[in-house]
C-alpha positions as CSV (number, residue, x, y, z in Angstrom):
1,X,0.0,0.0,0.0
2,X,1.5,3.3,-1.1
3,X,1.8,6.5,1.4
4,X,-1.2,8.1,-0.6
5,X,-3.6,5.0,-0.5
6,X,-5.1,3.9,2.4
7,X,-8.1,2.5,3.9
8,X,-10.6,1.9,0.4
9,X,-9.2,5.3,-0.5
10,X,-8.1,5.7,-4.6
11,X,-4.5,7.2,-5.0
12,X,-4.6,11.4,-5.4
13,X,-2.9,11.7,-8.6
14,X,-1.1,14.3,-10.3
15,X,1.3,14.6,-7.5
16,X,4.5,15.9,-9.3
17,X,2.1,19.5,-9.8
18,X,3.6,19.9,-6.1
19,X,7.0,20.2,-7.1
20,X,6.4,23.3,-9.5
21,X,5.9,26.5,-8.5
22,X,4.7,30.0,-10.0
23,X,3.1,28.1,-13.1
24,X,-0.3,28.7,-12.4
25,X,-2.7,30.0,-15.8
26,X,-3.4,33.7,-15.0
27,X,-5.9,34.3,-17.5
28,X,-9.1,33.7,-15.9
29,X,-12.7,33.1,-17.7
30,X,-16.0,33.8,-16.1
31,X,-17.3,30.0,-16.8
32,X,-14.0,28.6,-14.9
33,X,-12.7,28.5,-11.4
34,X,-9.2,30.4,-10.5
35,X,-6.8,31.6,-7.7
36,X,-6.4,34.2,-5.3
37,X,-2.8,33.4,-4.1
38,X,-1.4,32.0,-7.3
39,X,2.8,32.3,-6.1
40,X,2.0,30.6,-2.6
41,X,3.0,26.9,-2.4
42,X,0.4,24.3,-1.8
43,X,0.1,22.8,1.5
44,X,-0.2,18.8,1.3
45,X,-0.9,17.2,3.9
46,X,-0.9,13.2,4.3
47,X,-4.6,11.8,4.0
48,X,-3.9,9.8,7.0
49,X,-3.7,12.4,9.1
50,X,-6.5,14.4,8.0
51,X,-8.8,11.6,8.1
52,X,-7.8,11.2,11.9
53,X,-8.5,15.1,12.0
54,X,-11.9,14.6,10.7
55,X,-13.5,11.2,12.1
56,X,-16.3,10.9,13.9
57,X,-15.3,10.9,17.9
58,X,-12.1,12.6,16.4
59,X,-11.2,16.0,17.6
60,X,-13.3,17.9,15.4
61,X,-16.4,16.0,17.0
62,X,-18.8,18.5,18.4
63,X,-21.2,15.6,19.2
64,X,-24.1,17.3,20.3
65,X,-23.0,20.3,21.9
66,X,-25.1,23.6,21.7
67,X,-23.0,26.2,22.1
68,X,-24.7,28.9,20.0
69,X,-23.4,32.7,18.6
70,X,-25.0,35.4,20.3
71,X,-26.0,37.1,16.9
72,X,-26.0,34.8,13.9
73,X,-29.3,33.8,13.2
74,X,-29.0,30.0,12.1
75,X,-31.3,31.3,9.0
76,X,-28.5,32.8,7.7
77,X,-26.0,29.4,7.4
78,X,-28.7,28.0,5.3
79,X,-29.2,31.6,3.2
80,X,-25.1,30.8,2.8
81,X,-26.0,27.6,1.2
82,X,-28.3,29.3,-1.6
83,X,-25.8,32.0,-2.3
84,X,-23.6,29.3,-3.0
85,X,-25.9,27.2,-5.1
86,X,-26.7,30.8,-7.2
87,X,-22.6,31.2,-7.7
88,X,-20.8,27.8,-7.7
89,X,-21.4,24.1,-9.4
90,X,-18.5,22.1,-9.8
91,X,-19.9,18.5,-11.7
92,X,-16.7,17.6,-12.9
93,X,-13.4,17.2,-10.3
94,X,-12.6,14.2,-7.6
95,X,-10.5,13.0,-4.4
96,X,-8.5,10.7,-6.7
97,X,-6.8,13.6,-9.0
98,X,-5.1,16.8,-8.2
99,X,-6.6,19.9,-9.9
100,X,-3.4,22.0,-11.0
101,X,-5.5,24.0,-13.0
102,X,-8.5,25.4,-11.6
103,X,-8.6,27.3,-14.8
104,X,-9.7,24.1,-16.7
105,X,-12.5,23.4,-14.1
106,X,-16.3,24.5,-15.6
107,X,-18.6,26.5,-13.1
108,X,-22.0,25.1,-14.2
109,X,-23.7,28.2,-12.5
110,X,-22.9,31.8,-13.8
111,X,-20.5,33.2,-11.3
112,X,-22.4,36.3,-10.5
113,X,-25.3,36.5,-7.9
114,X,-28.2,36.8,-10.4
115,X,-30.4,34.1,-8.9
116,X,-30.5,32.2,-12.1
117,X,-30.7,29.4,-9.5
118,X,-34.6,30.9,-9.4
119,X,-35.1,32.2,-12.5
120,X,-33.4,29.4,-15.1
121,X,-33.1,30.4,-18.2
122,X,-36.1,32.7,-18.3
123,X,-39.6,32.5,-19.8
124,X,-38.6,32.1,-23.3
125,X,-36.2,29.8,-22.7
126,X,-37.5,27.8,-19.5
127,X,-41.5,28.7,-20.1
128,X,-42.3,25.6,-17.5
129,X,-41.1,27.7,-14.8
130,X,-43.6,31.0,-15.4
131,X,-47.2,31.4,-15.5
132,X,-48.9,31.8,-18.7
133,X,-51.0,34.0,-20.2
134,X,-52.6,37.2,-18.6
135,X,-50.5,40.7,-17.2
136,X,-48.6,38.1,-15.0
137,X,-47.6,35.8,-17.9
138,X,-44.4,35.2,-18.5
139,X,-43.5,37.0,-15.5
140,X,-44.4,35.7,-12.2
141,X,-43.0,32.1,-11.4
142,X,-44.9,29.1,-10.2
143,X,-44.9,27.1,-6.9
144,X,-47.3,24.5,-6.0
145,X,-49.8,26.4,-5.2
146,X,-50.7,25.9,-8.8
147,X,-50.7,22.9,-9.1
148,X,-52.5,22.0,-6.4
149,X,-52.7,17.8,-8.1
150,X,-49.4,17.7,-7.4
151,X,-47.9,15.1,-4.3
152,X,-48.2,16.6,-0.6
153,X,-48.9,19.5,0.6
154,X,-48.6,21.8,-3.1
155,X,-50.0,25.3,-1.0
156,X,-46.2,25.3,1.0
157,X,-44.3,23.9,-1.5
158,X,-42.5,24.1,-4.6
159,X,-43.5,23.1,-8.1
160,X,-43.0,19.6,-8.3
161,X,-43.1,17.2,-11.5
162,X,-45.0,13.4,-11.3
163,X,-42.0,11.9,-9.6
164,X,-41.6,14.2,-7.2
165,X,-38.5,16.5,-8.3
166,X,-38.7,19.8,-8.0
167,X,-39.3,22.1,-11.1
168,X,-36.3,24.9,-10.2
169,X,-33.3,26.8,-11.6
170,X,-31.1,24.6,-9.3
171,X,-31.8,21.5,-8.2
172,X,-29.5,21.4,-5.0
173,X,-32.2,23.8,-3.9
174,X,-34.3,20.6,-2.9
175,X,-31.8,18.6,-1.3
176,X,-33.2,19.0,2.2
177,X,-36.4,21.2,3.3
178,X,-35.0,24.5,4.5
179,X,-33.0,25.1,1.5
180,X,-36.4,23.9,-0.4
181,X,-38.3,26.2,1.7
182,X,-35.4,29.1,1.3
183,X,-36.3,28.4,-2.6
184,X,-39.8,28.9,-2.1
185,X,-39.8,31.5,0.2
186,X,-37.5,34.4,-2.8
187,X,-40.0,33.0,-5.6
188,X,-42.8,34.3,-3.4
189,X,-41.0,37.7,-3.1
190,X,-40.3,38.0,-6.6
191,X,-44.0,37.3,-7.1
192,X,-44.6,39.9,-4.6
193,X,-42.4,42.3,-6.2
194,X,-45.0,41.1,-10.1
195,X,-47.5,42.5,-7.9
196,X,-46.3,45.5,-6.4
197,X,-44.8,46.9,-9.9
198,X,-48.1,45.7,-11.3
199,X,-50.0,48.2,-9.2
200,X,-47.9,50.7,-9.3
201,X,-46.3,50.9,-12.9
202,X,-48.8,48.9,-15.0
203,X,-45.9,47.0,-16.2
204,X,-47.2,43.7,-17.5
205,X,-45.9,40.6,-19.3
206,X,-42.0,40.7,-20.3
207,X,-41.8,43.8,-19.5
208,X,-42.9,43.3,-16.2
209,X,-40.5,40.3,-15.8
210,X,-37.8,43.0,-16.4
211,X,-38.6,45.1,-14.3
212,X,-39.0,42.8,-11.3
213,X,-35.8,40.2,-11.9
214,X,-33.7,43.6,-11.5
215,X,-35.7,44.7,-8.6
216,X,-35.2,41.2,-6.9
217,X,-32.0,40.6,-7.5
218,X,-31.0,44.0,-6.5
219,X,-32.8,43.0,-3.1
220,X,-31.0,40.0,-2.9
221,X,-27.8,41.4,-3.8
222,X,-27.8,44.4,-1.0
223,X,-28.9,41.4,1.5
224,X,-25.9,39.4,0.6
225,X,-24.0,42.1,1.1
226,X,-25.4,44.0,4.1
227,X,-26.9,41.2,5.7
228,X,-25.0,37.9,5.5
229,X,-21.5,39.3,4.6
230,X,-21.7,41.7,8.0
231,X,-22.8,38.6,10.1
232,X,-20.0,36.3,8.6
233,X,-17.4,38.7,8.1
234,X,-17.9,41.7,10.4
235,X,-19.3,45.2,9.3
236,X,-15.4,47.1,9.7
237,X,-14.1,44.5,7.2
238,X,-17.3,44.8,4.8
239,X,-17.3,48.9,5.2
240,X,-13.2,48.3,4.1
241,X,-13.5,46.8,1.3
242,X,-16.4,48.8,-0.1
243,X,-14.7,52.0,0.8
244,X,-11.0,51.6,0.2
245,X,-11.2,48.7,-2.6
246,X,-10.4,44.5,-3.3
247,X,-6.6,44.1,-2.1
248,X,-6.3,40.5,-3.4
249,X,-9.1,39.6,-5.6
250,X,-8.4,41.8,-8.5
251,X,-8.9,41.7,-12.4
252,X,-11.6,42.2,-14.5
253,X,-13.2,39.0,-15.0
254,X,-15.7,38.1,-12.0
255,X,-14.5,34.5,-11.2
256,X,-14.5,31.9,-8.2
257,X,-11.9,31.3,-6.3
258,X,-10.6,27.9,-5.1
259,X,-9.6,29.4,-1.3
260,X,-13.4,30.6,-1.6
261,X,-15.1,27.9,-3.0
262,X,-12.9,24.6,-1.6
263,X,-11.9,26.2,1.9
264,X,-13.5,29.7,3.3
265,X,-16.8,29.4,2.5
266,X,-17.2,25.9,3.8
267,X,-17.1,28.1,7.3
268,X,-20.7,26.9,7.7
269,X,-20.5,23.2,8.0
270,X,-19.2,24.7,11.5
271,X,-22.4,26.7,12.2
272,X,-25.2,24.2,11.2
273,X,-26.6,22.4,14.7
274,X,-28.4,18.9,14.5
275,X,-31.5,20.2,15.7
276,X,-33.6,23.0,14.5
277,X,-36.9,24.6,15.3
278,X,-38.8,26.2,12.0
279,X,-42.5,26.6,13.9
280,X,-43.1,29.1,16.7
281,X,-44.1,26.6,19.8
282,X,-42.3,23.7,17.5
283,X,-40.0,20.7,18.3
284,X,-37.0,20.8,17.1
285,X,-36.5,18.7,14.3
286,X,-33.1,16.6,13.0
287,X,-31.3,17.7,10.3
288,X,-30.9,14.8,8.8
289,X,-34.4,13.8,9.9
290,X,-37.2,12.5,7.8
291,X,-39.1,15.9,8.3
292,X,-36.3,18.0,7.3
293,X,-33.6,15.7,5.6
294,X,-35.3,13.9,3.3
295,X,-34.5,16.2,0.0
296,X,-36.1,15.7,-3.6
297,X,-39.7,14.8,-2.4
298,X,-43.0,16.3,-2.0
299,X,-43.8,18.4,0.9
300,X,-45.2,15.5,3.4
301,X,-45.6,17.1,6.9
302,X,-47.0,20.7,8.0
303,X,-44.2,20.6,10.5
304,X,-41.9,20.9,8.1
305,X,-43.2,24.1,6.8
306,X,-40.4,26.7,7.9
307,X,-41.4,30.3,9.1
308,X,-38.7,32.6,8.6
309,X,-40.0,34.8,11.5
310,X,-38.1,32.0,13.5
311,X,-34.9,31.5,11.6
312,X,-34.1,35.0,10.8
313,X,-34.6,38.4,12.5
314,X,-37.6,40.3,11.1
315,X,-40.1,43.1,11.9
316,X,-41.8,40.4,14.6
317,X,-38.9,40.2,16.8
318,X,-39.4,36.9,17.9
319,X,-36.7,34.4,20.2
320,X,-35.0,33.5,16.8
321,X,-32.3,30.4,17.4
322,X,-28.7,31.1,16.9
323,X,-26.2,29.4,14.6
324,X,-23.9,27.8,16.0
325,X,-20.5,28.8,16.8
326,X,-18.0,28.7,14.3
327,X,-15.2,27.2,15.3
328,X,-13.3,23.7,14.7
329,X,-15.6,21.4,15.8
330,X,-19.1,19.9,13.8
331,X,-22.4,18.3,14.7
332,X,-21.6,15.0,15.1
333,X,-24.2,13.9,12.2
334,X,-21.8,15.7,9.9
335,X,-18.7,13.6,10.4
336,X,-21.2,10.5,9.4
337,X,-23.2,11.8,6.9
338,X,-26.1,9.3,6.5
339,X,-26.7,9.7,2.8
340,X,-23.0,8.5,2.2
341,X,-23.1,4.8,1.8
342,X,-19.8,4.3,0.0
343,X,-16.7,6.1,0.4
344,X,-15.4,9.4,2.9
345,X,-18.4,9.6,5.0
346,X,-17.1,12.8,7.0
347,X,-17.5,16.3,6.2
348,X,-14.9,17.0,7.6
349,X,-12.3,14.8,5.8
350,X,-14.5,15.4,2.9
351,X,-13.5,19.0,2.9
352,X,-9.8,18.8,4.1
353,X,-9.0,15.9,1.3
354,X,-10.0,18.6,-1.4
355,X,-7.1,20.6,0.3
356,X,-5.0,18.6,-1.6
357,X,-6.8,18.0,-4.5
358,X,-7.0,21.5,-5.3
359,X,-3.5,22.4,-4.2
360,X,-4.4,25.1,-1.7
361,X,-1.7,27.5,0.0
362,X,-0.9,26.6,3.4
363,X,-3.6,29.0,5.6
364,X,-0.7,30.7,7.6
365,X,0.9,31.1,4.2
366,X,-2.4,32.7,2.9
367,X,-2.2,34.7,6.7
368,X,0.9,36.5,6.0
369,X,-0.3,37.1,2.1
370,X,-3.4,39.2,3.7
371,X,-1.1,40.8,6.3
372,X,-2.0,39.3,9.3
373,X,0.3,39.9,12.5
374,X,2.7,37.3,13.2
375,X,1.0,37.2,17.4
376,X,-2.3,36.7,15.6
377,X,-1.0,34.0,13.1
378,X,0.5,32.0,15.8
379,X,-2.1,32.1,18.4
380,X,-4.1,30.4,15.0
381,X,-1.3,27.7,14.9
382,X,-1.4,26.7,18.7
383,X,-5.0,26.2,18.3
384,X,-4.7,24.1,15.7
385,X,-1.9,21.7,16.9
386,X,-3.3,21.2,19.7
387,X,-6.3,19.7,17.8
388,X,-4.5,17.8,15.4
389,X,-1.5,16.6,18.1
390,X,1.4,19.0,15.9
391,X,1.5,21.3,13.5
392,X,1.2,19.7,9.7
393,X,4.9,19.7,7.9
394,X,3.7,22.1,4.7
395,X,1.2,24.2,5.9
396,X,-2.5,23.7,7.2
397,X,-4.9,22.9,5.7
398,X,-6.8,26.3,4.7
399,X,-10.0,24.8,5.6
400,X,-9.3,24.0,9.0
401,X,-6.9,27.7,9.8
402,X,-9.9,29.6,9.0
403,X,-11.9,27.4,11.6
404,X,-9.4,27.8,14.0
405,X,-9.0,31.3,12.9
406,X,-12.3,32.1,13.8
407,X,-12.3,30.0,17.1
408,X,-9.4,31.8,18.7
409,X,-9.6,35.0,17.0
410,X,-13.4,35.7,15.4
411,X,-15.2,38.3,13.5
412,X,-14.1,42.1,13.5
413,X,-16.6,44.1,16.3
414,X,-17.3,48.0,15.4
415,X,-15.5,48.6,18.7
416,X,-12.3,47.5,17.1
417,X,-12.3,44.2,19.2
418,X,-13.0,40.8,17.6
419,X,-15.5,38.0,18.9
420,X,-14.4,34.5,19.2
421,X,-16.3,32.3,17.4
422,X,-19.0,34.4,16.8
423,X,-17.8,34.1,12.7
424,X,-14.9,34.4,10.2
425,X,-11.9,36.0,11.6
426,X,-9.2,38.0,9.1
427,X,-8.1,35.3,6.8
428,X,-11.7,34.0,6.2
429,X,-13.5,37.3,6.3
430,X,-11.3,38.6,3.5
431,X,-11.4,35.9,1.2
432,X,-15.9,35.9,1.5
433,X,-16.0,39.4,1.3
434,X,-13.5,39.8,-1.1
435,X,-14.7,37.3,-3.4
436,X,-18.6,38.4,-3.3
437,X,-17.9,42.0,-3.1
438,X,-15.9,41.2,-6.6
439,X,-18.6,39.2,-8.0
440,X,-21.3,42.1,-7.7
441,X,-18.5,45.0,-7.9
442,X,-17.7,43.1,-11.4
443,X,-20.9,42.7,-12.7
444,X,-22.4,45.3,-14.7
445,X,-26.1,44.1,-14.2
446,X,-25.8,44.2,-10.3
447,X,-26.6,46.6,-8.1
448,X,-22.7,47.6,-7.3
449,X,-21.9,47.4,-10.9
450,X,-25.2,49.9,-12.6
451,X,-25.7,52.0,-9.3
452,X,-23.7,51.9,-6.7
453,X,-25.8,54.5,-4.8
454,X,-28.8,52.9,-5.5
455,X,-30.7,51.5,-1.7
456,X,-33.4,49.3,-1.1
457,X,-37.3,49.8,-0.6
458,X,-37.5,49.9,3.3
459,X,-40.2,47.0,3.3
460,X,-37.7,44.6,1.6
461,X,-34.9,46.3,2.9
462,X,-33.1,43.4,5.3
463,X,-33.3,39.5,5.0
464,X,-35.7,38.8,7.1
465,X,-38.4,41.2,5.5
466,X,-37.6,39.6,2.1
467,X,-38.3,36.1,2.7
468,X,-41.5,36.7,5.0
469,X,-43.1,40.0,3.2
470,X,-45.3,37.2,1.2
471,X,-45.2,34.3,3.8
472,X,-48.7,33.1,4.5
């Protein structure tokens, strides 16, 4: 058995790519993934040791500990999830072969936050997807509410087809019922918005589906950004970048990055407790349960019906449950993941194996890169060998520095302090903020692309009134 194979695992090839440095492709397409940190030396680690890392009752078990943030509304990990499912789709790479080349990876999904993970390829293209016929056709988009023949409970659910698959821009957006729900809940807002331009504009028909894709997106956009990148990242770093510019994700060509997509903005596999309550009064419900876990199906159970008021903060103000911390450890259900029957069943490994495969930098390498002090940076690296029992040869893994990054260190505080665990600390941060700041900044349909001084309608003006202002 060679050094790189090991229990049922197949051999990571390509390994001589290690040996070279500085040879990355800098041209960079808008269809293809690319790097951040393209002189930095990748950071191997041996898969032994990152499977003892990551295995269940290994030191990265959280088990079932609760040990929530005191502002992170757990809505907002699974809002996380869509934004990723709207930017990133990667059909095509593997453990068993290192990508030297992100360049030559396709990104399924256009790399811009323009919710074609909602709206397809629009009416003409994808006419399934919109009503027909009247002011609203070819404009608003269905759910099951209009099909009510359809499996379950069609009212609180999405579009479905005879065998039970959802009829969506994205598919992933089914794969378990908060994310399904999530889905639901911005096609009902940008139905909402049909109406409200309908009343007050007359717009109808196509142009009316202009008119209200740029007014949800625009929505969703300034929620990303003033929303979910303050919780994650902090508001000083979010406010720096926006005033004083991108320091490291540069160019012209909005693209995603592999220390984004394979390693930072994995932060949320930390964040995502085994329990959660969607109902006011509710039990709280597994995960990977049957009521909330079991993706690709018809709506089955009222219980599983999510109301934001509870997930995210809105106008209500209810007793909305926290995310959980982010630090190095997961819910034990993650380092076991029941719908893995063959292969890595952790997470955890799962996401510390693509390391290699996609040759990231070492994270104290990508530390110093961002500017970090060498105290800070080393505080990092005590935390983490004293998870993983010493410090890994090359570099660690990016993944797990930005954990421990955010365990020991945490998200920038307007007083100038940061907040352990509360989210990303300064490696993390910069790479999310960066890279989605970039995304919109480079896109001349977004809202930071056309009209940088444009702001929200105050109704739909945070999360939390988007995805309830047409809740039932």
């Amino acid at each position: 058995m060679s050094a790189h194979e090991h229990h049922g695992m197949k051999p990571l090839e390509g390994m001589s790519a290690y040996c070279v440095r500085g040879h990355y492709d800098t041209k960079q397409r808008d269809d293809r993934f690319g790097r951040l940190f393209q002189e930095l030396s990748p950071a191997y680690t041996d898969p032994a040791v990152l499977q003892a890392i990551g295995a269940k009752n290994g030191p990265m078990d959280g088990k079932s500990a609760n040990d929530r943030t005191d502002t992170v509304p757990v809505g907002m990990v699974f809002f996380g999830q869509f934004v990723d499912h709207d930017i990133t789709l990667d059909t095509s790479t593997t453990f068993d072969s290192v990508v030297d080349n992100p360049g030559e990876i396709a990104n399924v999904r256009t790399p811009m936050l323009d919710l074609d993970c909602i709206y397809g390829l629009g009416p003409e293209a994808q006419p399934y997807l919109y009503v027909q016929g009247g002011a609203f056709g070819g404009a608003k988009l269905l759910t099951g509410a209009d099909n009510p023949g359809q499996a379950g409970i069609p009212a609180s659910d999405l579009l479905r087809s005879p065998n039970g698959r959802a009829i969506i821009g994205d598919p992933r957006n089914d794969e378990n019922r908060v994310i399904s729900q999530l889905q639901l809940a911005i096609i009902r807002f940008h139905n909402h918005v049909c109406d409200t331009l309908h009343a007050e504009e007359g717009y109808e028909g196509s142009e009316l589906y202009e008119h209200a894709r740029v007014t949800t997106t625009w929505h969703y956009q300034w929620a990303v950004v003033n929303d979910f990148l303050t919780a994650m990242c902090g508001t000083p770093v979010v406010e720096r970048i926006l005033g004083c510019g991108r320091q490291h994700y540069c160019g012209s060509v909005p693209f995603i990055p592999i220390e984004f997509s394979v390693a930072a903005y994995r932060f949320g596999h930390s964040m995502i407790p085994m329990k959660v309550q969607v109902q006011k009064g509710g039990s709280k419900l597994e995960l990977f349960g049957t009521k909330l876990g079991s993706g690709f199906d018809p709506l089955g159970d009222t219980d599983a019906v999510v109301d934001w008021h509870e997930l995210l903060f809105t106008p209500e103000n209810r007793q909305v449950e926290r995310a959980q911390k982010l630090d190095t450890r997961l819910a034990g259900d993650l380092l076991q993941l029941p719908f893995i029957t063959e292969g890595e069943a952790s997470l955890a490994t799962r996401n510390l194996l693509r390391g290699n495969t996609f040759l990231l930098p070492g994270g104290e390498k990508v530390a110093e890169a961002i500017g970090c002090e060498q105290k800070v940076i080393d505080k990092v690296l005590k935390k983490v060998a004293k998870l993983s029992g010493d410090l890994p040869p090359h570099g660690v893994p990016l993944w797990l520095y930005i954990l421990a990054e955010a365990e020991v260190i945490g998200r920038a505080e307007d007083n100038g302090s940061t907040k352990e665990g509360e989210a990303l600390g300064p490696v993390g941060a910069t790479i999310v903020a960066e890279t989605i700041i970039g995304l919109l900044e480079l896109d001349d349909h977004s809202y930071l692309g056309a009209n940088r001084n444009w702001s929200p309608r105050e109704e739909w003006n945070t999360l939390g009134k988007l995805v309830t202002v047409a809740q039932p």
